[in-house]
C-alpha positions in Angstrom: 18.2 15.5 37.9 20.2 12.1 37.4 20.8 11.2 33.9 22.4 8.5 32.6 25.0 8.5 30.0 25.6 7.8 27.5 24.2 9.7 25.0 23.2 9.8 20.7 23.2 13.4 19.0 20.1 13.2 16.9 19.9 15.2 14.1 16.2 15.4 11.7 16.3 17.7 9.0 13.2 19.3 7.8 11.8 21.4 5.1 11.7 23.9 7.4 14.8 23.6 8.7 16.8 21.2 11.0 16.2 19.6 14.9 19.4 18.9 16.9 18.3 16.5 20.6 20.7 15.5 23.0 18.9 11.8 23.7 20.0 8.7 26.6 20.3 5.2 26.1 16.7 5.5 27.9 15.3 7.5 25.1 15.3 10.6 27.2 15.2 14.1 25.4 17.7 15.7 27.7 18.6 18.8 25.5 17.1 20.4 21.9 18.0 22.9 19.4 16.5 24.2 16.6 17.2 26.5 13.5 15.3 27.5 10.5 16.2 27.3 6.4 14.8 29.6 4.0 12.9 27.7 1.0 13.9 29.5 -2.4 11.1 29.3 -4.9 12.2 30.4 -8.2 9.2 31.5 -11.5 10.4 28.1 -13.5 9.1 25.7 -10.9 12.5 25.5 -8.9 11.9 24.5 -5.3 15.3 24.7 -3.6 17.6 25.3 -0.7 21.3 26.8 -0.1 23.2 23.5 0.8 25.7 25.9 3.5 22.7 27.6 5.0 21.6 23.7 5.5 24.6 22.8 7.2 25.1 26.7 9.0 21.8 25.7 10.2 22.5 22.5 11.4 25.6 23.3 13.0 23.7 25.9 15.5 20.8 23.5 16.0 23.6 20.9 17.5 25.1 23.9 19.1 22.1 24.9 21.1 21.3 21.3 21.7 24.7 20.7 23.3 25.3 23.8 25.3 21.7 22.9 26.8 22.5 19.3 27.7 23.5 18.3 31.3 25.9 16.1 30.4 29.6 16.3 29.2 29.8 16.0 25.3 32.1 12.9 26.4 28.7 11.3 27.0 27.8 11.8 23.0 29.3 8.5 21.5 27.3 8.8 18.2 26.0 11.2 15.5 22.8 10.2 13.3 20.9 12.3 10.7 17.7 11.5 9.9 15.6 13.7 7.0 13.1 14.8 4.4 14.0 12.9 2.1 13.4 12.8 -2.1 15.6 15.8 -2.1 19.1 16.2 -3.5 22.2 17.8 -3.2 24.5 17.6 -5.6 28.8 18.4 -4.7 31.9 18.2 -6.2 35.2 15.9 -5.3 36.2 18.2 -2.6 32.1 18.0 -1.1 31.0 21.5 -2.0 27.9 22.0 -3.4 27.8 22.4 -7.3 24.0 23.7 -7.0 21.5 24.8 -4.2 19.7 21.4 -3.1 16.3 20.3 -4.9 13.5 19.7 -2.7 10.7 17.3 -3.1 8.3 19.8 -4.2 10.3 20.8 -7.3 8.7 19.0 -10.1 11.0 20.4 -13.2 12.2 16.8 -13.3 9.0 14.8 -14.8 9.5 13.5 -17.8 7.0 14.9 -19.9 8.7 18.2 -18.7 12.6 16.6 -20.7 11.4 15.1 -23.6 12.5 17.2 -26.2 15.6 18.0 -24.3 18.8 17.4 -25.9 20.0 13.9 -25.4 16.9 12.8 -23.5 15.8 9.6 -25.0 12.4 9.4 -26.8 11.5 6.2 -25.0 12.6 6.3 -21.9 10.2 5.5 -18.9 8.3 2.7 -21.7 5.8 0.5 -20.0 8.3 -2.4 -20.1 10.6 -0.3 -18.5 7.7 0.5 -15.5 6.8 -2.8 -14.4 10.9 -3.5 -14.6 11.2 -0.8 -11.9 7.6 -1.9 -9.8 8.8 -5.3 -9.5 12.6 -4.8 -8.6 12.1 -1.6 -6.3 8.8 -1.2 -6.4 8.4 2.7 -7.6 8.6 3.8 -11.2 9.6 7.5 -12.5 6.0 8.1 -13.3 5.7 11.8 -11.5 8.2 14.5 -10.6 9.5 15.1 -7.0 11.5 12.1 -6.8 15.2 12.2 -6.6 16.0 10.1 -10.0 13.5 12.9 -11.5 16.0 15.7 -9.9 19.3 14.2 -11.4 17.4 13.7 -14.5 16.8 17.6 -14.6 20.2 18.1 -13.6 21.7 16.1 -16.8 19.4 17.5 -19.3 18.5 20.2 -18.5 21.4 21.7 -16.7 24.6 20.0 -18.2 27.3 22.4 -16.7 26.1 21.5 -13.0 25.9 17.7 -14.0 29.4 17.4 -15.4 31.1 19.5 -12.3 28.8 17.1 -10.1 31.0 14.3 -8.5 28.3 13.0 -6.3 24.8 13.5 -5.2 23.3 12.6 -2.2 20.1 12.6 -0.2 19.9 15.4 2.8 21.2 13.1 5.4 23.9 11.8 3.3 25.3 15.2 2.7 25.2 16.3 6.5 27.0 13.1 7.0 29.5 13.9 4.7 30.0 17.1 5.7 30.9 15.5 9.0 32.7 12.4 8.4 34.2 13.3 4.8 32.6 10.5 3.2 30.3 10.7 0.5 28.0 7.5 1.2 24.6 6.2 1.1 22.7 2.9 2.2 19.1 1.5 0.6 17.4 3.3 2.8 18.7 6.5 2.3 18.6 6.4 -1.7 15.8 4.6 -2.2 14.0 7.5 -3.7 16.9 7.0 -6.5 15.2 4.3 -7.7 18.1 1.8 -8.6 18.2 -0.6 -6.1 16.3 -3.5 -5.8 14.5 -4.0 -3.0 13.6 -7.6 -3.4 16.2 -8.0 -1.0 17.3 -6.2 2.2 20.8 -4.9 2.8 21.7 -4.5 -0.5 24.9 -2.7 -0.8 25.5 -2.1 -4.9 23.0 -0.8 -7.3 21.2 -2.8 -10.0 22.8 -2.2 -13.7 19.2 -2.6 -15.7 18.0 0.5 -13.4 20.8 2.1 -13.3 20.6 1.8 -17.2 17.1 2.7 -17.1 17.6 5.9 -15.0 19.7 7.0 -17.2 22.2 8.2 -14.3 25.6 7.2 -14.6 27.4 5.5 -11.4 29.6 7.0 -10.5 27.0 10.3 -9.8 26.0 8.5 -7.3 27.4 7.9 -3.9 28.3 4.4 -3.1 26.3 1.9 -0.6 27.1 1.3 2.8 25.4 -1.3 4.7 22.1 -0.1 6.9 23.7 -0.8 10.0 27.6 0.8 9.3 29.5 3.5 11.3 30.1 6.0 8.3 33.1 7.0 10.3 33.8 9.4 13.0 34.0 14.0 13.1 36.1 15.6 11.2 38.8 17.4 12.9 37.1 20.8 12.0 33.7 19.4 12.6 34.4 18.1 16.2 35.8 21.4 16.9 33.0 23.4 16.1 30.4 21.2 17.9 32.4 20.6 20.9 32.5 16.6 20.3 35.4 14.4 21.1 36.9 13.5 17.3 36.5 10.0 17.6 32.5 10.4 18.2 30.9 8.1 15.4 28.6 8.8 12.6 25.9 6.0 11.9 24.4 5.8 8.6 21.0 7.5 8.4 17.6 7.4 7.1 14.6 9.0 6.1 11.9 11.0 8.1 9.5 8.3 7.8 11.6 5.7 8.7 12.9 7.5 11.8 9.2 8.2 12.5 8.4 4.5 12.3 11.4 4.2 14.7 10.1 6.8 17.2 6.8 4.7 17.2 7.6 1.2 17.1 5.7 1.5 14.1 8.2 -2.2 13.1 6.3 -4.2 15.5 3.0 -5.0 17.0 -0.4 -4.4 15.6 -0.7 -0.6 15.6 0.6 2.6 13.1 2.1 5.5 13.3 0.5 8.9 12.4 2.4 12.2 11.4 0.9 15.5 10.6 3.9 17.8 10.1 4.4 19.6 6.5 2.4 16.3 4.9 0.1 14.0 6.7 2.0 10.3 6.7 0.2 7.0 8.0 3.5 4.6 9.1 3.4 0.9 10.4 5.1 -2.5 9.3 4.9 -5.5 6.6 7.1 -8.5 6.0 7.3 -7.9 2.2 8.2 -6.0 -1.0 5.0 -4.5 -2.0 3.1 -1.4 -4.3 -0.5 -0.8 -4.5 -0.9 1.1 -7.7 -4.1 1.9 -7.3 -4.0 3.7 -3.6 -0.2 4.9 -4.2 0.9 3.0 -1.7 3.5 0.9 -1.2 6.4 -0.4 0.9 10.0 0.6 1.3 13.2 -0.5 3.0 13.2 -0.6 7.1 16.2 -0.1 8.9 15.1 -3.4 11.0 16.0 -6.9 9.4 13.1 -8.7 7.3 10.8 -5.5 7.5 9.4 -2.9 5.4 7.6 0.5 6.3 4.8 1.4 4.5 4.8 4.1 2.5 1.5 5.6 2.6 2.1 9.8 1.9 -1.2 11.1 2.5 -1.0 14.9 0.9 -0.7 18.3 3.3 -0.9 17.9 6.8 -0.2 20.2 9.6 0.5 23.1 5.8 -3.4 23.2 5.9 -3.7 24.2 8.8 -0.9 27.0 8.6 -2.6 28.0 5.2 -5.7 28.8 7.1 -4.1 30.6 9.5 -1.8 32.5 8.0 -3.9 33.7 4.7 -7.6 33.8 5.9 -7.7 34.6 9.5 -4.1 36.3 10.2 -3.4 37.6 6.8 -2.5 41.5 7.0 -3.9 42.6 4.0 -7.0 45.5 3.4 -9.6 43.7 6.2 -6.5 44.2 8.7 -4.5 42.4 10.8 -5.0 40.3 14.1 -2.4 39.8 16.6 -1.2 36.1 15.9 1.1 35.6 19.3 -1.3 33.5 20.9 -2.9 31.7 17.3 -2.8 28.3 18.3 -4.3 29.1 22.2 -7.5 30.8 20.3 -7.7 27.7 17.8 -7.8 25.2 20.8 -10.4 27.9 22.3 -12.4 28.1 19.0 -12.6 24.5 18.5 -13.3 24.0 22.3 -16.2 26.2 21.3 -17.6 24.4 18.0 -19.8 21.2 18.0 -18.2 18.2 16.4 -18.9 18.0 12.6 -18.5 21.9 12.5 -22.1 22.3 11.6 -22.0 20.1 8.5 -19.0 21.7 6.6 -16.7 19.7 5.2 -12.9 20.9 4.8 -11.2 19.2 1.5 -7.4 19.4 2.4 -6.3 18.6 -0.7 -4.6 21.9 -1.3 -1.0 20.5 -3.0 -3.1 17.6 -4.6 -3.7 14.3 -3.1 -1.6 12.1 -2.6 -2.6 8.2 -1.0 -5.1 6.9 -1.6 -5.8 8.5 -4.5 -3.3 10.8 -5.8 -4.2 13.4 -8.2 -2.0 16.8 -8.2 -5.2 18.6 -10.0 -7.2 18.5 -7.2 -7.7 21.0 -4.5 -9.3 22.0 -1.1 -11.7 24.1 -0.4 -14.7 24.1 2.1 -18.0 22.4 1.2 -21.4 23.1 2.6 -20.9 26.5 4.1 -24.2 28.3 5.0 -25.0 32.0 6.1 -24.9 30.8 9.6 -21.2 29.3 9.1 -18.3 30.8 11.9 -14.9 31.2 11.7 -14.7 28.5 14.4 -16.7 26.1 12.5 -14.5 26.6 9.8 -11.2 26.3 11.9 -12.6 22.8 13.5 -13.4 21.6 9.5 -10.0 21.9 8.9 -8.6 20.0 11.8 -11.8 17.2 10.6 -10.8 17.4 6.7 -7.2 16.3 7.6 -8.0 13.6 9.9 -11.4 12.2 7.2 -8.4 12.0 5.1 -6.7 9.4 7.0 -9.4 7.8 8.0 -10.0 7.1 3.8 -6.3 5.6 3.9 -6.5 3.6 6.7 -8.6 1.1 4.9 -6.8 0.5 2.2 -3.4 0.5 4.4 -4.6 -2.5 6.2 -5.7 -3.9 3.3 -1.9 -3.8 2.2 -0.4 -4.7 5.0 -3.5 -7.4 5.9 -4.3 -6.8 9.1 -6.4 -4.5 11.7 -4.8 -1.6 13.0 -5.3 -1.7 17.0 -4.2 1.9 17.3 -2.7 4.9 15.9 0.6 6.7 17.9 0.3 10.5 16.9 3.2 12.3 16.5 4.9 15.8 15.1 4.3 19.1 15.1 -0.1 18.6 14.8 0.1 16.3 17.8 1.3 19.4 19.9 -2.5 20.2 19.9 -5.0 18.2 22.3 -8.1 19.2 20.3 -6.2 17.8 17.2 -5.7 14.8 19.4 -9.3 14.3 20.3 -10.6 14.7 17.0 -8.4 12.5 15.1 -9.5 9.2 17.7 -12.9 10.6 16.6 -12.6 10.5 13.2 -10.7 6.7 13.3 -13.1 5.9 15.7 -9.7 4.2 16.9 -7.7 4.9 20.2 -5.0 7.4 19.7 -1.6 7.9 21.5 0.0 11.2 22.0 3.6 11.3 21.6 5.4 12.9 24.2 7.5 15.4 22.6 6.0 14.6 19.6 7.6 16.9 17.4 11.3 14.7 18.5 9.8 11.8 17.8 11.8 11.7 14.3 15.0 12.6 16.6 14.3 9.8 19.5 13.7 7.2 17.2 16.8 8.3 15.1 19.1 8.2 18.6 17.4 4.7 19.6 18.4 3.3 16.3 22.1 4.6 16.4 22.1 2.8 19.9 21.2 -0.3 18.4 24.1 0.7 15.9 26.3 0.4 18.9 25.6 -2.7 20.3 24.3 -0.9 23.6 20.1 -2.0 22.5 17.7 -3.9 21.1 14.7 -3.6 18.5 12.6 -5.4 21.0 14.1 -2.9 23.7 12.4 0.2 22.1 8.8 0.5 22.7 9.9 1.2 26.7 11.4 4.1 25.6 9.0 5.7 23.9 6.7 7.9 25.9 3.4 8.6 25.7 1.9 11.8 27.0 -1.6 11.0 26.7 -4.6 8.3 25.6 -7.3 9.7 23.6 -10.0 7.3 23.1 -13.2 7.5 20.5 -16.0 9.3 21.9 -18.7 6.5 20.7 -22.0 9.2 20.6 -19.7 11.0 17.6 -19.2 7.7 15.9 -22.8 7.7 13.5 -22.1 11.5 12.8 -18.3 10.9 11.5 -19.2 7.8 9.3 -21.7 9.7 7.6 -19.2 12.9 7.1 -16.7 10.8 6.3 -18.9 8.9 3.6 -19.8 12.3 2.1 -16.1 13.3 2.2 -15.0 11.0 -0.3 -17.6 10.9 -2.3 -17.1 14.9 -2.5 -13.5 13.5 -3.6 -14.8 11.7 -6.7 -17.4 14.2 -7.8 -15.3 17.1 -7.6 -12.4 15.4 -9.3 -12.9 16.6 -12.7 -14.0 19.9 -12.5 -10.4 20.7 -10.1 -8.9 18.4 -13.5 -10.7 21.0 -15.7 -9.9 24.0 -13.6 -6.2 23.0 -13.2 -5.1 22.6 -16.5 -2.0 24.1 -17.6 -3.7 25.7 -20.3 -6.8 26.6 -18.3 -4.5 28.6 -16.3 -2.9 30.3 -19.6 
């Protein structure tokens, strides 16, 4: 095999733990690697991580990743890290973590949960205050899971880790850190901060009336680089241990989404991007500074001049599906245990098996809440319409259907917001692995539907693409030919009266169950 250097290490960070890929200037995947992270949830809410078993993990994905490549690490000229983001990790002056890192799920941080803290002000978050965040960045503190909402906790409700805390940064502003020795971020990287103001692009210094607002002070936070800077280059240490030259650069990073709408093209053109890893995530392009209250949607910073992405989080993705697997069908508990080494085989045989419309059940996938287009964290999921002549399979197909009707519900009001047709939908992460997913989800849309290849490195291509654009060596308009696709999956038109009818039902099951999951889901209905 010829391959052409030279080459990006591309880092993406999960929930689950981190990717490493070895990727050309042609957008080739020539080596992975891949390591896992534990996820600590604690009895008062506390969703966290250990920041060193991040970066141990990290390190051996890269590892793996470069002893796999076929070409010299003196083809790697640059380092990005791309991540979940709305996560934080707070260190001290010398970079070591002060506290494990808060993840997105942890909601200790909403402010109904501080008032009555010491020193937390009575009216902070007023409705003045709201519509000053919606119309400079364009998302208010209104829920937990947000990275202001974290450092908030941190202050107020944990004083000791706050005062020791020199600076706190985003996921992939600590791993670049912990590489380059700089503590830095950029507006896309801290936009889930919530104190810059994204009326304008490239900004590189934090507005005072959110920063007042917040509640934060300054210097907690790390300062902003430009979108498109070199952070720096390895750390002596660092270089060692990965086998890179030391004067291999580290580019600025960005967000899972972002990266995602990288991977696609998702900046350009008439189509979007769709991701169903740990959350379901519908991604394309605008030219503006936008929120859409009303569907939680809204848009956010690109890394590509004069654009935005759009920031439509549609609830649990590819987590529904593992749910199902993992707690009713392989769950070893008193009905037994099934061998689960070939799982996903026997789901692609089950719904192989299974008629579309899985004999009239519907699967709500709502089981964290739901998120765009109309977010609620009291509702659930559940199955709907399940008869005495029900299967397993049918069931197992409904799920796969439930996640898809749910982005079929947002793609109406996503290009409403970003006012235009979608033409079609590129389908990547770890739920684009599966054909049947694949087949279903065009289906559903009633919209063509790409397969990525690789489509669980799509967040790591489109990282390694942008740092080459970093470096001078290509260009936005240069990306989509490097972008495989493994596969076309058009809309099967005799399943197109049966899905808009489902789909019909599937929302309306969405309004009509709405209060009784509100009732159910009280905290003091679960006292």
């Amino acid at each position: 095999m010829t391959v052409a250097a030279p080459c990006v290490l591309a880092i993406d960070l999960g929930t689950s733990g981190p990717k490493a890929a070895i990727v050309s200037l042609q957008g080739e995947l020539l080596a992975t690697g891949r390591s896992a992270v534990e996820t600590l949830h604690q009895s008062d809410g506390a969703v966290e991580q250990d920041p060193e078993a991040v970066w141990r993990a990290t390190v051996a994905a890269c590892q793996s990743a470069l002893r796999a490549s076929p070409v010299p690490a003196s083809c790697v000229l640059a380092v990005i890290c791309s991540s979940q983001y709305s996560s934080i990790v707070p260190v001290d002056v010398a970079g070591r973590p002060t506290a494990n890192m808060v993840l997105w799920l942890d909601k200790r941080g909403a402010t109904p949960n501080l008032r009555g803290r010491p020193g937390f002000p009575r009216l902070a978050d007023s409705p003045p205050q709201l519509i000053h965040w919606l119309r400079l960045h364009g998302l208010p503190p209104i829920t937990g899971g947000m990275s202001l909402t974290h450092l908030r906790h941190l202050k107020f409700a944990r004083p000791e880790v706050y005062e020791r805390t020199a600076k706190v940064l985003e996921p992939m502003d600590y791993l670049a850190m912990r590489m380059t020795g700089r503590a830095t971020a950029n507006q896309c990287t801290a936009f889930m901060f919530l104190v810059v103001d994204n009326r304008q692009l490239n900004a590189t210094d934090y507005d005072p009336r959110l920063l007042r607002q917040s509640l934060i002070d300054r210097d907690k936070l790390p300062d902003l680089v430009p979108i498109d800077a070199i952070v720096g280059t390895l750390q002596p240490s660092v270089a060692e241990e990965l086998g890179l030259p030391s004067q291999t650069k580290v580019v600025t990073g960005l967000n899972d989404t972002q990266s995602g709408g990288m991977g696609t093209a998702s900046f350009n053109g008439n189509h979007a991007a769709i991701s169903i890893g740990s959350t379901s995530v519908m991604i394309t392009h605008v030219p503006f500074k936008r929120t859409d209250i009303r569907h939680a949607i809204l848009s956010m910073p690109s890394p590509v001049p004069g654009t935005y992405f759009v920031m439509a989080e549609n609830g649990t993705g590819g987590n529904t599906l593992e749910a199902f697997l993992d707690r009713l069908v392989y769950e070893d508990d008193a009905f037994g245990h099934l061998d689960a080494s070939d799982r996903f085989a026997r789901l692609q045989r089950a719904v192989d098996e299974t008629e579309p419309g899985s004999g009239g059940v519907l699967f709500l996938p709502w089981l964290g809440g739901s998120m765009a287009p109309a977010a609620d964290d009291h509702v659930r999921g559940g199955f709907i319409n399940v008869g005495l002549a029900t299967t397993r399979s049918q069931l197992a197909r409904s799920v796969l259907e439930g996640v898809a009707m749910n982005l079929r519900w947002l793609r109406g009001p996503v290009e409403a917001f970003a006012k235009r047709d979608i033409s079609h939908f590129i389908f990547y992460s770890g739920g684009a692995v599966s054909d049947a997913w694949a087949q279903i989800m065009a289906d559903v849309l009633d919209a063509p539907v790409h397969q990525a290849k690789d489509p669980q490195y799509v967040t790591c291509r489109g990282a390694a693409l942008l740092a080459f654009q970093r470096l001078g060596l290509l260009g936005f308009d240069e990306f989509e030919s490097r972008i495989p696709v493994r596969r076309k999956y058009e809309p099967n038109p005799a399943n197109r009266a049966l899905y808009e009818h489902l789909a019909a039902q599937f929302v309306e099951t969405f309004r009509r169950t709405r209060p009784i999951f509100r009732a159910l889901n009280r905290p003091e209905a679960r006292a």
